[in-house]
Every structure is written in structure tokens, then in C-alpha cells.
C-alpha positions in Angstrom: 19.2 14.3 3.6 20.4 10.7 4.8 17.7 10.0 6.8 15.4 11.1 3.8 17.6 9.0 1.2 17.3 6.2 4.0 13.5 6.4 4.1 13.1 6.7 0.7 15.4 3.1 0.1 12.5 1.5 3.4 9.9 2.4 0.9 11.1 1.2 -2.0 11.7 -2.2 0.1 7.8 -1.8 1.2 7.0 -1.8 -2.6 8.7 -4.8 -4.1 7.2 -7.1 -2.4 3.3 -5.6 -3.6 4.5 -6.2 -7.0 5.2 -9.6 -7.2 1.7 -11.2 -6.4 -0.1 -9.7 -9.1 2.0 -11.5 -11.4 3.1 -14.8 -10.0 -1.1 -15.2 -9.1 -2.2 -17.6 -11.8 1.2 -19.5 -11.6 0.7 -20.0 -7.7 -2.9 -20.4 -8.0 -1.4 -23.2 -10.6 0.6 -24.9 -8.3 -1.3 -25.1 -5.1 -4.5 -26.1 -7.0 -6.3 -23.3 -6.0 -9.5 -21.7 -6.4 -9.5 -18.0 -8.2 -10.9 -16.5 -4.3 -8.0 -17.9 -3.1 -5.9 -15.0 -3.1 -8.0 -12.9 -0.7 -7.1 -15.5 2.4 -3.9 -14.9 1.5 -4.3 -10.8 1.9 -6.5 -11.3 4.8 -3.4 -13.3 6.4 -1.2 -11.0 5.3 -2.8 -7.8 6.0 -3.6 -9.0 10.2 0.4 -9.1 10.7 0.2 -5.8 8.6 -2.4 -4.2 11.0 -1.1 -5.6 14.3 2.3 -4.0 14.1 1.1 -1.0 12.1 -0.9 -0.7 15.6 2.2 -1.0 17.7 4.7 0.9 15.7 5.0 3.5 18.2 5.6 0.8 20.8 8.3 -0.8 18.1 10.1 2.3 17.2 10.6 3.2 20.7 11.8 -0.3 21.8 14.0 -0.6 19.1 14.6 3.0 17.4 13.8 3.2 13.7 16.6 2.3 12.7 16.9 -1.0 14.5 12.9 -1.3 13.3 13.8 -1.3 9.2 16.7 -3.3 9.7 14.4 -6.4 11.7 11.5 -5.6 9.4 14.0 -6.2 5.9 14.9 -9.3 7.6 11.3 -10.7 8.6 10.8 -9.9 5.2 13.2 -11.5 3.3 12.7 -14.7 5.8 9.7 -14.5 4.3 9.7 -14.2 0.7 12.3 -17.3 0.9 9.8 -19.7 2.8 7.2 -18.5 -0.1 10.2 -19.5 -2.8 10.5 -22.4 -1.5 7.8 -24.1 0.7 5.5 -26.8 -1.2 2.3 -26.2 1.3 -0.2 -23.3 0.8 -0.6 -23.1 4.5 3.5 -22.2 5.0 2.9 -19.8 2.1 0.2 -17.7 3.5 2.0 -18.6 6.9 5.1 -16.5 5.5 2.6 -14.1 4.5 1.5 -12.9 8.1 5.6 -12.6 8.8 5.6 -10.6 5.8 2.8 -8.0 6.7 4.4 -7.8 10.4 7.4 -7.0 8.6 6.0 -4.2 6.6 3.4 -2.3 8.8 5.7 -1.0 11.7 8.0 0.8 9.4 4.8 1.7 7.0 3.3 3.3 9.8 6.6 4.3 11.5 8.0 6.4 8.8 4.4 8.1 7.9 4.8 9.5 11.4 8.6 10.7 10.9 8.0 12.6 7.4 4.3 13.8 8.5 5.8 15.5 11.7 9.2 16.4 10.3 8.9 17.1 6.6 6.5 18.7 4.2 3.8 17.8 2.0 6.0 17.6 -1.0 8.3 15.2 0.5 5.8 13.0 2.0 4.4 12.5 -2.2 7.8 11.6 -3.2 8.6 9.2 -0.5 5.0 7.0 -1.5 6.4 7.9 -4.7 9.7 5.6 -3.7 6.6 2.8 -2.9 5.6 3.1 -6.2 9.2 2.4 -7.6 9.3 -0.7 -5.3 6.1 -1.8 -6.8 6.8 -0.9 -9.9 9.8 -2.9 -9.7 8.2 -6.0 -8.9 6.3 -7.1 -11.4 8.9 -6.2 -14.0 10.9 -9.0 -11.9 8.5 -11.5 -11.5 7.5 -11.3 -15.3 11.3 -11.3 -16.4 11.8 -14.8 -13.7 8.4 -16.1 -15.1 9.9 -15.4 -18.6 13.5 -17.0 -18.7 13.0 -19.4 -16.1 9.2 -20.5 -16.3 8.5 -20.2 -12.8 7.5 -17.6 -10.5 9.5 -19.1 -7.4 12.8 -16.9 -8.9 10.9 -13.7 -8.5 10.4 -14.1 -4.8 14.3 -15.0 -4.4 15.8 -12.1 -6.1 13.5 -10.0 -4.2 15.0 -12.0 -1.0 18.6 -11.1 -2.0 17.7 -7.4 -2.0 15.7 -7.1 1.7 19.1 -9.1 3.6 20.9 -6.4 1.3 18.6 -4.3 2.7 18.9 -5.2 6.3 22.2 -4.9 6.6 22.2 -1.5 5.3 19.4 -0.4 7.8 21.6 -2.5 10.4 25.0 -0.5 9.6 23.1 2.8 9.6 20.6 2.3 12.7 22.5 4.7 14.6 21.7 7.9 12.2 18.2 7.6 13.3 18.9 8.1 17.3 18.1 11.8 17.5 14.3 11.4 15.6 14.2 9.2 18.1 14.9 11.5 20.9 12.8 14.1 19.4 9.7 11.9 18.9 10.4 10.8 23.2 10.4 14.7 23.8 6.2 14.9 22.8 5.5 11.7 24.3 4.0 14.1 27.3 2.1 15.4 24.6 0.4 12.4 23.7 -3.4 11.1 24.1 -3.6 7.6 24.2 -4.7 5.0 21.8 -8.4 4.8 23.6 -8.6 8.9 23.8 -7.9 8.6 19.8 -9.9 5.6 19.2 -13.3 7.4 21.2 -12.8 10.3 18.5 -15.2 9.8 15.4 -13.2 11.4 13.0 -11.1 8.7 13.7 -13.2 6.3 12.3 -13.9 8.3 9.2 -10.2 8.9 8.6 -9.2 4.9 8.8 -12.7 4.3 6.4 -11.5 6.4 3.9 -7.9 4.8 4.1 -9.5 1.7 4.1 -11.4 2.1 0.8 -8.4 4.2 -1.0 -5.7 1.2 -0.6 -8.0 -1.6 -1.3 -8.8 -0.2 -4.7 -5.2 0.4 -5.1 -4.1 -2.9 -4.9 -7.2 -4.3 -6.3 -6.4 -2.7 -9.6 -2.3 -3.6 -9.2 -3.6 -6.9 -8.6 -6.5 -7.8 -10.2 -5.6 -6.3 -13.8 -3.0 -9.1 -14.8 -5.6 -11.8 -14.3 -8.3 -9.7 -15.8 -6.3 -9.4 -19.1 -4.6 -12.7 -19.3 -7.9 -15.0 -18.4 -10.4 -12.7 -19.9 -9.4 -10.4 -22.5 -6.5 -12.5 -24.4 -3.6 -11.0 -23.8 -0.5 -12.4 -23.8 1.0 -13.0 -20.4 4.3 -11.4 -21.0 2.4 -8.1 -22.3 0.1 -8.5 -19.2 3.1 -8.2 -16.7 4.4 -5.2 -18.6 1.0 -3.3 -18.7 1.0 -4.4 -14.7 3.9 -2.9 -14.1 2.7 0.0 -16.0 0.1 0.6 -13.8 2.4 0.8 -11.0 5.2 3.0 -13.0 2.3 5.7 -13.9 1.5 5.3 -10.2 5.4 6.6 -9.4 5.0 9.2 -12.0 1.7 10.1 -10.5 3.5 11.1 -7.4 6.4 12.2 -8.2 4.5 14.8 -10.1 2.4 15.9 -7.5 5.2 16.8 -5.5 6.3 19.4 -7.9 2.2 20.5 -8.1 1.3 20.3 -4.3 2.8 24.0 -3.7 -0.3 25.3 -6.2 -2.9 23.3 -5.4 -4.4 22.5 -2.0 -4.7 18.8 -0.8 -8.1 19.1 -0.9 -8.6 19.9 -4.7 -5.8 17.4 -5.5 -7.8 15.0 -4.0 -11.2 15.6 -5.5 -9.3 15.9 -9.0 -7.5 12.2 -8.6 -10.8 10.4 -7.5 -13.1 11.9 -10.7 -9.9 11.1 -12.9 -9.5 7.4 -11.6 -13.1 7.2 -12.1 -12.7 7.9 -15.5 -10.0 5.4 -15.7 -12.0 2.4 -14.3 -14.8 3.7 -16.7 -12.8 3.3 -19.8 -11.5 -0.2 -18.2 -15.2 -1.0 -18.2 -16.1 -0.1 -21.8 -13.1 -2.3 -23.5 -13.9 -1.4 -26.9 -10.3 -2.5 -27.4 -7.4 -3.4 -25.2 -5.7 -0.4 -25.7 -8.2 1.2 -24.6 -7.9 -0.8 -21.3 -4.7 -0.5 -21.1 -4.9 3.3 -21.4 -7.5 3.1 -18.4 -5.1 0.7 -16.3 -2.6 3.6 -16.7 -5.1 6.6 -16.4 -5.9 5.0 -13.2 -2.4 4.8 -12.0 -1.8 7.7 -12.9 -5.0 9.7 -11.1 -4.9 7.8 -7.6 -1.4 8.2 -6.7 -1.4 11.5 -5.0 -4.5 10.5 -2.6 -2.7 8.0 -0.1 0.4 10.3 0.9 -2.3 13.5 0.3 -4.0 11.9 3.3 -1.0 11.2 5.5 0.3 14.5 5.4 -2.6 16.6 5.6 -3.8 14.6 8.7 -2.3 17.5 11.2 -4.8 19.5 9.6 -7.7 17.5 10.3 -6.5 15.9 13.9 -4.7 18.0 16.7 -1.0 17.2 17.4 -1.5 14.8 20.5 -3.9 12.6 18.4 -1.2 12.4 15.1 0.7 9.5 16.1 -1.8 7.2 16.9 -4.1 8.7 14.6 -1.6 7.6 11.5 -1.1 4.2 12.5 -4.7 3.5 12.9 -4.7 5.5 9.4 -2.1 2.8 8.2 -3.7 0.0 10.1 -7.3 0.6 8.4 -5.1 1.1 5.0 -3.8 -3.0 5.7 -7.5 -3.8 6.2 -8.9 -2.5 2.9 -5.9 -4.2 1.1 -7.0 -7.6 2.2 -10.9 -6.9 1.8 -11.3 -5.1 -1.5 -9.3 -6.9 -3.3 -10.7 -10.2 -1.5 -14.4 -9.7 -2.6 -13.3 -8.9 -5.9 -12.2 -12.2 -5.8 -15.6 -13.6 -4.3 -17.3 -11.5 -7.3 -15.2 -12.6 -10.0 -15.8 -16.4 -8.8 -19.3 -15.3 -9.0 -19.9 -14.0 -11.9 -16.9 -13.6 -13.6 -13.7 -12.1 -13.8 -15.4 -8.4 -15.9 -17.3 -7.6 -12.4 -13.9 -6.5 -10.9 -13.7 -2.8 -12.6 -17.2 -2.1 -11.9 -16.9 -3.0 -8.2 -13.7 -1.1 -7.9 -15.9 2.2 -9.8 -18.8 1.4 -6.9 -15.5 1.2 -4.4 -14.1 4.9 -6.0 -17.7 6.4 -6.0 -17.6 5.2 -2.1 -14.3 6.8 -1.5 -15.9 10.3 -3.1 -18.3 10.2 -0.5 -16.5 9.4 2.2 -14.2 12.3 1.6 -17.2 14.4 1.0 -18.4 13.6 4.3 -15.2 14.1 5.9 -14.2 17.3 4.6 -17.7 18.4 5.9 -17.3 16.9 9.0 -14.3 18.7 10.0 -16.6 20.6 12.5 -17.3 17.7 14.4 -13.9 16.9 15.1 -14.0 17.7 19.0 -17.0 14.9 19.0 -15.9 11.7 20.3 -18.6 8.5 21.1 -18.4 9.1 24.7 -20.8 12.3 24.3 
């Protein structure tokens, strides 16, 4: 139960961070004299440390141990989070950016592995369910600094206290993670390698699928508090609320699919979430009134929180054993790269032609993610099919 309670806390950390930007946006985009696009080079930066030691994490957790891993990773992290409190120049920002995304995706992708292969499908909902909490978290903060203090800057330093808090827990505790580790060096044997996994073409379908799911994710979380502040007239303190809404019916949205995963199978939990988040971009869309908006921010929340950790855990049923480990980080990897992109060409888009073409894009995006799981749950006998036949 520690190293569950312990996992659950890493998460949690993972989240807070994600819940900031979507808030403190128009006052950084303020500040640095920015354009509205701006935000996706700041993703993109963010999301390459993200996918490099997502990558690695197998490399990382061996090196270091896991615990050793969340302990470094809570420190890169709150390193930087203070240079973004406190640096004047946009290129240190997104620089602290990249050691924030190399802080994140080893322990992303290295505790997907540990629940996938030690725990069940219940347990891997509730701990992206701890995520959601984090990120829930996090706008409340921001919104509360923004509030009492008129600038965003205090946001990112309370979340700074919490990661060293946070690292030296993880530091203090490494040691309770030694036998996982022992046990994970016991199926290394067992193991393709990264280029056996990477010549497998369910591989690629997995990661695409990933890739689309998490980039509408955070597009929403991100996107929405701009959307309602610059072009519906809400207030911003309202705005930050109904963001962190989105995110707390996201938690809820996973907690409660751990209770439901027992009596229904990943794969109808997964077709259900993607038609109801559809429905919640499509009352996003219509807008006859912002409640109605904000009911669809929610809805959406709500519908595609089970479909990340549905994913994670139900990958030893798509991918043998000896292709799981690298198999989930290139999962997580891919995840990091459709955070950066989908949410970066909404921003393109919204330059474009406004700021009401982000909820139809991110309906094209969900319509793109039905078919992809379409194709992959159909594809399941091709799975022995690899590019070098």
C-alpha cells in the first residue's frame, strides 16, 4: 500500500504543474508580449524533454531505482517552476520548460510500467485519477495567486514549495522502491529491444492513438480559459473556476471508472467516453448560453477521463509481455508529442481565424481518435506484423 500511496502522491506532483498554464496564459502572454500561438513553442519545448526521458525511463529507473527517479524528477521540477517565477526572458521560460518535461516523463512513463505490470485495471484509473487531482489543483492555485496578488508568478512558487516538499519525501522513501526494482531486473532477459518494438506496426497505431487522446486533453484544459475570457465574456475569476472544473470532473471521471471497470470491458468504456466527449465538444460548439458551455467543458471532462489509463493498462492485452515496457513509454512518449501539437495548432487556428475554431478542431481531433481506435481494435490480428515483412 506505500508504494501505491507513494505513486499516487508522484502523480498528483505530475498534475499540478498542467494546471497552472491554462490560467496564468493571457497574464504571461501579457508580459512577454506575446502572440496568442505563442503557447504552442512553449509545449513543443516542453513536450521534447517530456518525450526524451519518457524514452529512457527504463534506462533512468534502472540507473537510479524509482525511487531515486521521483525524487530527482520533483527537484528538476521545482528548479523549474522557480526559474519560470522568476526569469524576465521568454527564452529562460520555455528554457525551464524543457527541464520541466525531462522532469516529468521518466516517472510518467516509469510508474505506467510499475502499476501496468503489478496492479490491476482499477488501480491504474485511480492513480491517473491522482493526475487529475494535481491538475485540478492547479488552476484553483493559480486563479487564487492571480486573485489576491494580481500576478501569476505566485502560482508557480507555491507549486515550487510543494515539488522540494516533494523531493524530499521521494528522497527519504527511495529505498521502499528497491525490490520493484529487483523484480523489473528479473524480466529484463525477457525483453525485446527498443528497435524489435519500434519495427512492430501496432506500435505505431498505439502511440497515434495516445498521441491524439492527450492532445485534446490538454487542448480543452488549456484552451477553455482563454476561449471564455477573450471570446465569450466571462469573468476571469469564473473562467479559472470553470478550468478547474474541467479538470475536477476529469478526477471524478476516473475515480468512477475504477468502481465501473469490473462491469464493463475497456473496450466498451472506451467507445462510450469518446461518443460522450463528443457530445461535450458539440454543446461547447453550439453556446446558446454559457452555461451551456460550461456544462460541455464539464461533460467533456467528465467523458475522457477513463480513455488515457484504459489504454495503459489494457496494453498487455494488445502487446505481448516482452514488448510492454518499451511499448508504454513509446505509449507515453507519443502522449508528450500530442500535448505539444494539438494544442499548438489550435493555437495557429485560433490566430487564424479566431479563438471559436478551437472546439470544432478538437471534435475533428475526437472523431480522429474514434477512428483510430476503430482501426486498432480491428487490427489486433495483425499484431505479429512488423515493417520488416
Amino acid at each position: 500500500m506505500s508504494l501505491i500511496a507513494l505513486s499516487f502522491i508522484a502523480f498528483i506532483s505530475l498534475g499540478l504543474p498542467d494546471g497552472l498554464l491554462g490560467v496564468a496564459w493571457p497574464g504571461i502572454r501579457k508580459d512577454f508580449t506575446l502572440p496568442l500561438d505563442a503557447m504552442g513553442l512553449l509545449l513543443i519545448f516542453s513536450t521534447a524533454g517530456y518525450t526524451l526521458s519518457s524514452f529512457f525511463s527504463g534506462v533512468l529507473v534502472k540507473k537510479l531505482g524509482l525511487g531515486g527517479l521521483l525524487s530527482l524528477s520533483c527537484a528538476v521540477t521545482a528548479i523549474a517552476l522557480l526559474i519560470n517565477s522568476i526569469t524576465p526572458l521568454w527564452v529562460l521560460f520555455v528554457a525551464a520548460s524543457t527541464l520541466g518535461g525531462l522532469g516529468a516523463g521518466a516517472v510518467d512513463a516509469g510508474i505506467n510500467t510499475y502499476i501496468a505490470q503489478n496492479h490491476s485495471d482499477r488501480m491504474m484509473q485511480w492513480l491517473h485519477a491522482s493526475f487529475g487531482l494535481g491538475v485540478t489543483i492547479g488552476p484553483v492555485i493559480m486563479t487564487l495567486g492571480i486573485t489576491l496578488t494580481q500576478r501569476w508568478q505566485w502560482g508557480y512558487i507555491i507549486v515550487t514549495i510543494f515539488q522540494i516538499l516533494l523531493a524530499l519525501i521521494f528522497l527519504f522513501t527511495r529505498g521502499w522502491w528497491h525490490n520493484m526494482t529487483l523484480k523489473e531486473e528479473t524480466h529484463v532477459k525477457e525483453e525485446a529491444s527498443l528497435l524489435e518494438t519500434m519495427r512492430r506496426l501496432t506500435t505505431w497505431l498505439n502511440m497515434l492513438m495516445f498521441m491524439i487522446y492527450t492532445g485534446v486533453e490538454l487542448g480543452l484544459g488549456l484552451w477553455s480559459y482563454t476561449l471564455l475570457t477573450e471570446s465569450r465574456g466571462v469573468s476571469p475569476t469564473l473562467a479559472g473556476f470553470i478550468s478547474g472544473a474541467y479538470w475536477a470532473m476529469f478526477t471524478i471521471g476516473r475515480i468512477l471508472a475504477g468502481w465501473f471497470n469490473r462491469k464493463l470491458t475497456v473496450s466498451v468504456m472506451l467507445y462510450f467516453s469518446i461518443f460522450l466527449a463528443i457530445l461535450g465538444t458539440v454543446f461547447i460548439i453550439v453556446d446558446l448560453h454559457n452555461g451551456l458551455s460550461i456544462f460541455g467543458i464539464g461533460l467533456s471532462g467528465l467523458a475522457i477521463a477513463p480513455i488515457f489509463p484504459g489504454l495503459v493498462s489494457d496494453t498487455e492485452k494488445r502487446v505481448e509481455r516482452k514488448f510492454q515496457s518499451h511499448t508504454i513509454g513509446m505509449q507515453i512518449a507519443a502522449a508528450g508529442i500530442g500535448a505539444a501539437l494539438v494544442p499548438s495548432l489550435a493555437g495557429i487556428l485560433a490566430r487564424i481565424f479566431g479563438l471559436e475554431i478551437i472546439p470544432y478542431f478538437m471534435l475533428s481531433a475526437l472523431f480522429l481518435l474514434l477512428l483510430s481506435f476503430r482501426l486498432s481494435h480491428k487490427g489486433r490480428t495483425v499484431e505479429q506484423t512488423d515493417f520488416a515483412s
